[in-house]
C-alpha positions in Angstrom: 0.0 0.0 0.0 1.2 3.4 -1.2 2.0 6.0 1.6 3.0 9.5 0.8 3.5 11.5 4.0 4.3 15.5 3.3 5.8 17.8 5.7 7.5 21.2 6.0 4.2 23.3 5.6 3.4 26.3 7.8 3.3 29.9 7.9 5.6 32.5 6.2 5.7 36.4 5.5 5.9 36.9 1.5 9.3 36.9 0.2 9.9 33.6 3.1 11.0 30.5 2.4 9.7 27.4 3.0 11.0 23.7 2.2 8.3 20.7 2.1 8.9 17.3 2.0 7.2 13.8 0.7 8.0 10.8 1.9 7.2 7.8 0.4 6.1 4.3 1.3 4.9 0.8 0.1 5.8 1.9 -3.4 9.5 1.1 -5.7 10.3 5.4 -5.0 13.0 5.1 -7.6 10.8 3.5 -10.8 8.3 7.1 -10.5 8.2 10.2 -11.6 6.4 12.3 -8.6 4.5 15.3 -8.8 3.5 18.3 -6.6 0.1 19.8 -6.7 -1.5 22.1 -4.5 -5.3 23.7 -3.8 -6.4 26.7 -2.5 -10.0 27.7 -0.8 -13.0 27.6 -3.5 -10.3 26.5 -6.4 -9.3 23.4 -8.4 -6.1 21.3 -7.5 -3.5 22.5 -9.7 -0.2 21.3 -10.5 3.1 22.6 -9.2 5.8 21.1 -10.4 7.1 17.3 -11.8 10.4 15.5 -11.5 11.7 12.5 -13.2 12.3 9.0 -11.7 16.0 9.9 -11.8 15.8 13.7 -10.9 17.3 14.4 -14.2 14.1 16.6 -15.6 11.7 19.1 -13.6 8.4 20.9 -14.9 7.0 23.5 -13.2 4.1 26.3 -13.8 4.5 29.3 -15.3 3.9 31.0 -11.7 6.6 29.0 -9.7 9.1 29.3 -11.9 12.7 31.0 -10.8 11.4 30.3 -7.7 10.2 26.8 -6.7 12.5 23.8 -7.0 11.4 20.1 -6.9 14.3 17.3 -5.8 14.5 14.0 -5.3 16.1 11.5 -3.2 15.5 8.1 -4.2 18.3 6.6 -1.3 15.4 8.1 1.0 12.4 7.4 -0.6 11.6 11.1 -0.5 10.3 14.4 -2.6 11.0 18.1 -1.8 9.9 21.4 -2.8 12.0 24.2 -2.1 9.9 27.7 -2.0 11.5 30.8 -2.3 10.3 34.4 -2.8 7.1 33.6 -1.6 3.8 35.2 -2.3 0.3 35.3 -0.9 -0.9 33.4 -4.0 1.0 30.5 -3.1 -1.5 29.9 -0.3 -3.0 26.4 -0.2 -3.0 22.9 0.4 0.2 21.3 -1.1 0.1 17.9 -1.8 2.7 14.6 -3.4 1.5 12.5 -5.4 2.7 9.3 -6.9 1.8 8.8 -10.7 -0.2 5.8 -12.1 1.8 5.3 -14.8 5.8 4.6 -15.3 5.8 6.9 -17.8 9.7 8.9 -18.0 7.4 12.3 -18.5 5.3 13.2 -15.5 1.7 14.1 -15.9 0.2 17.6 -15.4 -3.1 16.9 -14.3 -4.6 15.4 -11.1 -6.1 12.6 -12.7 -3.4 10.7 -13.9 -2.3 10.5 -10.4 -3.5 7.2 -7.9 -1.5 8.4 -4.4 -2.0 11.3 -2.9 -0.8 12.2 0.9 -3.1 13.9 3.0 -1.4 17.7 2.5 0.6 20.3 3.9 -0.9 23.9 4.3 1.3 27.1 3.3 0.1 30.3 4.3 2.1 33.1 2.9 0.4 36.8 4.8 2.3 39.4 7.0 
């Protein structure tokens, strides 16, 4: 049984810094890609960012990028998210997620994804 367990979440003035991590469980860590995804109040979960099984690749949206970066460490079964320059519009839930497929390109939408963890708020307000 899949377990994704995030951490790192909390609250931050804009411009902070904040560093969250997945780790991962009941799954081979090193055969995925893994995604981040995160949803605010009254709005769809949107995707973050996406790193190859290897940590050789990284996606990200348009809004994170220059400042977000997504790592891997497959010796520790875990995902990380490094937030910098943060704004109050990266308030929300942030969540890992484990894709269903194998594929060497991670997906961009939620619903090619079968694990979620149970989320880590960021709230970014002075």
């Amino acid at each position: 049984q899949v377990r994704l367990v995030e951490s790192g979440g909390g609250l931050v003035q804009p411009g902070g810094s904040l560093r969250l991590s997945c780790a991962a469980s009941g799954m081979p860590f090193s055969s995925y890609a893994m995604g981040w995804f995160r949803q605010a109040p009254g709005k769809d979960r949107e995707f973050v960012a996406a790193i190859t099984r290897a940590g050789g690749n990284t996606y990200y949206t348009e809004s994170v990028k220059g400042r977000f970066k997504i790592s891997k460490d497959n010796a520790k079964n875990t995902l990380y998210l490094q937030m910098n320059s943060l704004k109050p519009e990266d308030t929300a839930l942030y969540y890992c997620a484990k894709p269903s497929s194998r594929a060497y390109v991670p997906a961009r939408t939620p619903g090619e994804y079968d694990a979620w963890g149970q989320g880590t708020q960021v709230t970014v307000s002075s």
